[in-house]
C-alpha positions as CSV (number, residue, x, y, z in Angstrom):
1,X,75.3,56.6,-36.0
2,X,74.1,55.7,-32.7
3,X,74.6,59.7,-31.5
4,X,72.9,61.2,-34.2
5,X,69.6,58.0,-33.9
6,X,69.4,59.1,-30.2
7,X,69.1,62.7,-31.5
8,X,66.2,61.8,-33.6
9,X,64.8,59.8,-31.2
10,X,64.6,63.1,-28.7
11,X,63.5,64.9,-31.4
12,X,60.2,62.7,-32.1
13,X,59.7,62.6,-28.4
14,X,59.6,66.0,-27.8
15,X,56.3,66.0,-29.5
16,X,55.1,63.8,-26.9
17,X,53.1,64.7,-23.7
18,X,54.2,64.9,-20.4
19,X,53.4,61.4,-19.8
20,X,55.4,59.8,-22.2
21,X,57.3,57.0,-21.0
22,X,59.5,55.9,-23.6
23,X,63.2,56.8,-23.2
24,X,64.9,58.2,-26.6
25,X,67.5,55.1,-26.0
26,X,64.4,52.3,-25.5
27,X,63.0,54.2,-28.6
28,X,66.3,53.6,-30.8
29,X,66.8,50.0,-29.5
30,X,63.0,49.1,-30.4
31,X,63.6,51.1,-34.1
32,X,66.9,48.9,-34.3
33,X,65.2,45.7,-33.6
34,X,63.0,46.5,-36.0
35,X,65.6,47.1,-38.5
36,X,67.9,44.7,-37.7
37,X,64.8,42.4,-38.6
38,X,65.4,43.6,-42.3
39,X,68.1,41.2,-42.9
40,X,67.9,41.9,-46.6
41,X,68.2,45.6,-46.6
42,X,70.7,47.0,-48.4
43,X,70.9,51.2,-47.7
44,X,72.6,53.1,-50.3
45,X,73.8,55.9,-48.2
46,X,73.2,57.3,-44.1
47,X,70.4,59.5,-45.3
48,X,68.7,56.9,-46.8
49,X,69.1,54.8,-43.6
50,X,68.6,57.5,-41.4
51,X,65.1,58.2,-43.2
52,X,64.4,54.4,-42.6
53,X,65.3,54.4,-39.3
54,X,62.4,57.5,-38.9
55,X,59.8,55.1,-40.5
56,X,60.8,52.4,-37.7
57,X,60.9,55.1,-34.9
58,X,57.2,56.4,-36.2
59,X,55.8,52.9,-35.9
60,X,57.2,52.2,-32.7
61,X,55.7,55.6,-31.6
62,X,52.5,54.7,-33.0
63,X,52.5,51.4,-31.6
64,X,53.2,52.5,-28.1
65,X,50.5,55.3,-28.5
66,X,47.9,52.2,-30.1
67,X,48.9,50.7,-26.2
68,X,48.4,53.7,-24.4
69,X,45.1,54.6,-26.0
70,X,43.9,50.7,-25.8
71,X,44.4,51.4,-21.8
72,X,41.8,54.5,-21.5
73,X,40.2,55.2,-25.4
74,X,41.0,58.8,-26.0
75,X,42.3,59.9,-22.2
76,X,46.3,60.6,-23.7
77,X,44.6,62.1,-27.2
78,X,46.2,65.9,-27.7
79,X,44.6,68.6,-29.7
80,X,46.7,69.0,-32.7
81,X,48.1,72.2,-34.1
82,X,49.9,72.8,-37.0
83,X,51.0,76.6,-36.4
84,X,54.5,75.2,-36.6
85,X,54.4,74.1,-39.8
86,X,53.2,77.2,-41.4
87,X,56.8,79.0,-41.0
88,X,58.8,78.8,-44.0
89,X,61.0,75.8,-44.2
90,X,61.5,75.3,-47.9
91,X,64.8,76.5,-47.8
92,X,68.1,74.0,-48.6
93,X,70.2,76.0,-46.0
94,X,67.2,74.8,-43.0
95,X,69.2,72.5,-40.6
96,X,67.5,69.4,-39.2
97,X,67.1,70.9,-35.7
98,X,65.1,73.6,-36.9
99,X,62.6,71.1,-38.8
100,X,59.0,72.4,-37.9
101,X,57.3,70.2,-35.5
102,X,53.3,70.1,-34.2
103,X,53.1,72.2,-30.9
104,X,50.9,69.4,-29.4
105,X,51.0,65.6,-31.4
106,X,48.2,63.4,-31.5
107,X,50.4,59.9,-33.4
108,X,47.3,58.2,-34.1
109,X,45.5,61.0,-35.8
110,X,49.2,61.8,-37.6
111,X,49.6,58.1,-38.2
112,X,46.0,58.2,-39.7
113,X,46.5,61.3,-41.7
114,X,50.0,59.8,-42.8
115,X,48.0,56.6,-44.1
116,X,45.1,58.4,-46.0
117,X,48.2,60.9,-47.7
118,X,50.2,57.7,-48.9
119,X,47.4,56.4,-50.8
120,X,46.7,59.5,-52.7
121,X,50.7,60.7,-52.8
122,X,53.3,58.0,-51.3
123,X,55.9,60.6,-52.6
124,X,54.4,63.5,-49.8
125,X,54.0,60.4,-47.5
126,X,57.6,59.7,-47.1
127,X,58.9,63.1,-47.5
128,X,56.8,64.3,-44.2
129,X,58.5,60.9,-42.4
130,X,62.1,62.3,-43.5
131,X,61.3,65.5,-42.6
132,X,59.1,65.7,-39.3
133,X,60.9,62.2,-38.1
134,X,64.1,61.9,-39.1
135,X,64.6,66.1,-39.1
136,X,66.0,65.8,-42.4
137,X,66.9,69.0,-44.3
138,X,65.6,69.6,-47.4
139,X,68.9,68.8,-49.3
140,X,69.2,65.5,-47.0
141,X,65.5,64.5,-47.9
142,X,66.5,65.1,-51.6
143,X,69.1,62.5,-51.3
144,X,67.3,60.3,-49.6
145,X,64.2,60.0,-52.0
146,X,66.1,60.4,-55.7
147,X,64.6,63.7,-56.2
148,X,65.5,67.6,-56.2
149,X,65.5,70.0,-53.6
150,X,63.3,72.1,-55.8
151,X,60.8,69.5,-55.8
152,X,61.3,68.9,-52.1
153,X,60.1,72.1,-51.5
154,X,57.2,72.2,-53.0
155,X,56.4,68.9,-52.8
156,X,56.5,69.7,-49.0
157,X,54.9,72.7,-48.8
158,X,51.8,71.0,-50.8
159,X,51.8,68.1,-48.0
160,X,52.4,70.4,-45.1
161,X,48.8,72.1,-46.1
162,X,47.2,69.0,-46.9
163,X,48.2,68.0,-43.2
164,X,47.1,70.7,-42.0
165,X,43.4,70.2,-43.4
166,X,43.3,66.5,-42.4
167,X,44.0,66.9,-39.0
168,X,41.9,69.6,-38.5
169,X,38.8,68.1,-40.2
């Protein structure tokens, strides 16, 4: 399990600018602490905890990005592009390395977006957090939420657009 968090943990960092500082292995070890602090968690399966484990590793991203921004306001903010996430990735045979990601990642204003698309859809909410952070396949993100892979895909599809128009607004 440790492998395949440290594969995740590259895999959100790679969205990251050139000066990131956090490590993949610091970024698992924070997400752990974090979950380890769950002491009454009980996780049905790996995807589920996997996908939980991507929530942790998003707010430990965020977090560190909150610190970075709090040191010069707006000097490490990226332009964000979705071109990525307009290829076609609905399909159940899409393995988690080949999960869309933004070219260039502003956390804050995906953290922000994030927040604003739970209220109005929790559902789309925590099927981008599978997907983009945890690289979860559409079958895997299925299993992890208690829902088809139908509905995955167009569940996804719907909040890859709406994504798209808040973080280009």
């Amino acid at each position: 399990m440790y492998a395949e968090l440290r594969r995740q943990a590259g895999r959100a960092l790679r969205h990251e600018g050139e000066g990131q500082t956090l490590q993949p292995t610091a970024l698992v070890h924070e997400a752990w602490l974090r979950l380890d602090a769950q002491h009454d968690a009980r996780w049905e399966s790996r995807t589920q905890f996997f996908a939980i484990a991507a929530q942790m590793m998003r707010r430990v991203l965020v977090d560190h990005a909150r610190r970075r921004g709090a040191l010069k306001r707006g000097g490490m903010a990226m332009q964000v592009t979705l071109d990525a996430l307009d290829r076609d990735v609905a399909v159940p045979s899409v393995a988690p390395e080949e999960v869309p990601s933004l070219d260039a990642l502003d956390l804050l204003a995906l953290d922000d977006a994030l927040a604003r698309l739970a209220v109005l859809d929790p559902l789309k909410a925590r099927l981008v957090e599978v997907r983009f952070f945890a690289g979860l396949s559409i079958p895997e993100a299925a299993a992890a939420l208690g829902i088809s892979p139908a509905t995955v895909g167009r569940e996804w599809a719907v909040a890859r657009m709406w994504l798209r128009r808040a973080l280009e607004a």
